[in-house]
C-alpha positions as CSV (number, residue, x, y, z in Angstrom):
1,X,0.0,0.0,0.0
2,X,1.2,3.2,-0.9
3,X,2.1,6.0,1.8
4,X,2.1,9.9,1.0
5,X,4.4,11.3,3.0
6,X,5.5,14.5,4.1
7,X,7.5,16.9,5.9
8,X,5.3,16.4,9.2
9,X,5.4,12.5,9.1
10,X,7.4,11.1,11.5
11,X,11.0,10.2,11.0
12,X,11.0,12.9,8.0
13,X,13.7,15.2,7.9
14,X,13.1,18.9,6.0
15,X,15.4,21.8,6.0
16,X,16.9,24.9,4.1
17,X,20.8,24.6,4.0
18,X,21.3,27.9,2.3
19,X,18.9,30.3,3.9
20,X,18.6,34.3,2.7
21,X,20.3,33.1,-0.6
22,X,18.9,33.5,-4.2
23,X,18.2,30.1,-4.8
24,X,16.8,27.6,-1.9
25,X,18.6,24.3,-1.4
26,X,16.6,22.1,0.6
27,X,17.4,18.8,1.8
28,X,14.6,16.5,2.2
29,X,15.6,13.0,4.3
30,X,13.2,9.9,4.6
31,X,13.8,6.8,6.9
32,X,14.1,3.3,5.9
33,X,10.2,2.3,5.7
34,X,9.8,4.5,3.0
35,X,9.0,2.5,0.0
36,X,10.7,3.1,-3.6
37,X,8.5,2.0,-5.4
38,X,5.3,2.9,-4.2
39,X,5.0,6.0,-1.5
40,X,6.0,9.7,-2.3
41,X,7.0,12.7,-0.2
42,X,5.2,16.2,-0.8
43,X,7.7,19.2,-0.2
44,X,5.6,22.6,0.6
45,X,8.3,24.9,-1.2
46,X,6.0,28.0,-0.2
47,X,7.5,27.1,3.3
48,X,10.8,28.4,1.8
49,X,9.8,31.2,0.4
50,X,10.0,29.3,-3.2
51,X,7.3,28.2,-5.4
52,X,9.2,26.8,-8.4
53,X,11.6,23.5,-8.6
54,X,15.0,24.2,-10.7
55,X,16.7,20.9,-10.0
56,X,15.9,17.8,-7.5
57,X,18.9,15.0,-7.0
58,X,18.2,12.2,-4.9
59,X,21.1,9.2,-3.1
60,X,20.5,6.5,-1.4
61,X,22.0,4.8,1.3
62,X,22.7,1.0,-0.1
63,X,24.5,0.5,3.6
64,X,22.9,2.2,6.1
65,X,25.6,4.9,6.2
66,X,28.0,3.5,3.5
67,X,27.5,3.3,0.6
68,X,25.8,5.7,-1.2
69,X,23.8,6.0,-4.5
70,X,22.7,8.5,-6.8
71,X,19.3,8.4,-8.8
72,X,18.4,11.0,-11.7
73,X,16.0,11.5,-14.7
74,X,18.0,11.8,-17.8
75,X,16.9,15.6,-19.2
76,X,16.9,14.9,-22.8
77,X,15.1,11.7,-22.7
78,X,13.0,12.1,-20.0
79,X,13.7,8.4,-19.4
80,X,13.5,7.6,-15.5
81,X,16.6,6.6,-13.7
82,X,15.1,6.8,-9.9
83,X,12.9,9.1,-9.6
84,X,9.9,11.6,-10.8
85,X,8.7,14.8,-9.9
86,X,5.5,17.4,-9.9
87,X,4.7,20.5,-8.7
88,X,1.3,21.4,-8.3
89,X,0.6,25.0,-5.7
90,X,4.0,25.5,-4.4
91,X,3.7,21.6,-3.2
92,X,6.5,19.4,-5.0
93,X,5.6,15.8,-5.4
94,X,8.2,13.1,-5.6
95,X,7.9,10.0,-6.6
96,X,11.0,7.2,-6.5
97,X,10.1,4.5,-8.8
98,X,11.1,0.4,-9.1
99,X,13.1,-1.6,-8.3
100,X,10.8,-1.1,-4.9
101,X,13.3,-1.3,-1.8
102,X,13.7,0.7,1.6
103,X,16.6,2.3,1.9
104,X,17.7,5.9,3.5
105,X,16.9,8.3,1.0
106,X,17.8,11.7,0.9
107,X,16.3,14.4,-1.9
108,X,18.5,17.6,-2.6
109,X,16.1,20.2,-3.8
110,X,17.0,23.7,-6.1
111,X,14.5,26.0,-6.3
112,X,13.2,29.7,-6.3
């Protein structure tokens, strides 16, 4: 069963790492029972003061802690590599896709 997660679900991690900037970087970070594969994480941008997504990169933690893994949608293509993305009212949508697996999964967000 799919779960829609967010910034206020538990175990979720949100935060601006480059605050009074010109462009937001936020790092969104999801346990281990999120599902690839199946849930998604909403981002409110307009809680940043942005509305509009330049760039989202996402890595994963193979090993807890070790070993991690980058996913990315090639831009030419738009073939998916890990992950896919929406915004819809200053709310980004993100939505890792299969091979389904739990792993640590952090989202590095770019936008204005």
């Amino acid at each position: 069963m799919a779960v829609a997660w967010t910034d206020a679900t538990a175990g979720v991690s949100v935060k601006e790492i480059t605050p009074n900037s010109g462009v937001k970087i936020i790092v969104a970070k999801v346990p281990a029972t999120f599902v690839n594969g199946t849930d998604t994480l909403a981002v409110d941008l307009k809680k940043f003061g942005a509305n509009t997504v330049n760039g989202v990169l996402m890595f994963q933690e193979s090993t807890a802690g070790s070993i991690v893994l980058q996913g990315a949608v090639h831009a030419a293509t738009g073939s998916v590599v890990g992950f896919t993305t929406a915004v819809a009212a200053g709310v980004l949508t993100i939505t890792p896709l299969l091979p389904a697996s739990t792993c640590i999964t952090s989202f590095i967000i770019f936008a204005t």
